[in-house]
Phi, psi and omega in degrees: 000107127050045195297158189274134176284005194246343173278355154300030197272129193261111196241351180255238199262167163209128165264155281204078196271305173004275193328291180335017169230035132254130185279016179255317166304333182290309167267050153236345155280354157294319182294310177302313193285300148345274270232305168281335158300329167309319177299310177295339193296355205259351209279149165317143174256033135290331205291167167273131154352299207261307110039273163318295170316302166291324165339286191314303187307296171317309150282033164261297186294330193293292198313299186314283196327299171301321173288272208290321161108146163298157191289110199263170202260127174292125163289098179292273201264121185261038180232302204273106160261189212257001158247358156310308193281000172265330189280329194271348140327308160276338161277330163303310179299298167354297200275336152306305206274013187272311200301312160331302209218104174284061203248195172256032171287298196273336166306284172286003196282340174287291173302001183266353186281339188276326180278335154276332177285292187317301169306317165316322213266308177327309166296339178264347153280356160239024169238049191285000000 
């Protein structure tokens, strides 16, 4: 099966990676990136791994974030909003307490919830 795609939510940053085929752009994320790293080479060699690491993860993302700018998001469907996204919250928990507890309560209550989330979504694509 299939993972739900609406169960895919990506919650940190994605940078604008494109810019990097211009080429000012591209060396001013060198510089940048360069300049900081001159700085960690300064770190203690005692520090923690994990520590060091975030650090490192941190100007990398700090850099980015200032060169390249965030990834901004295409709307596909401009019909589909925060309560599409609520119907679909709930055919999910449906469908958790179905798998738990297979009986024949949740069983319907999972389909009038798949048949109302459907409907919804139908009525909100014709109505563009």
């Amino acid at each position: 099966m299939w993972p739900n795609k609406a169960a895919q939510k990506f919650e940190g940053e994605r940078f604008n990676l494109r810019k990097l085929n211009e080429l000012e752009v591209k060396e001013e994320y060198q510089i940048e990136i360069t300049n900081r790293f001159a700085a960690l080479e300064k770190l203690d060699v005692d520090e923690d791994v994990n520590r060091a690491w975030e650090n490192i993860k941190g100007n990398i993302k700090t850099s980015a974030k200032e060169s390249l700018g965030l990834h901004e998001w295409k709307h596909h469907k401009p019909w589909f909003d925060r309560e599409c996204l609520d119907f679909l919250d709930q055919r999910k928990q449906a469908k958790m307490q179905w798998i738990q507890d297979p009986s024949r309560s949740n069983v319907d209550n999972l389909n009038n919830v798949r048949r109302e989330a459907s409907r919804h979504f139908r009525t909100k694509r014709r109505h563009i």
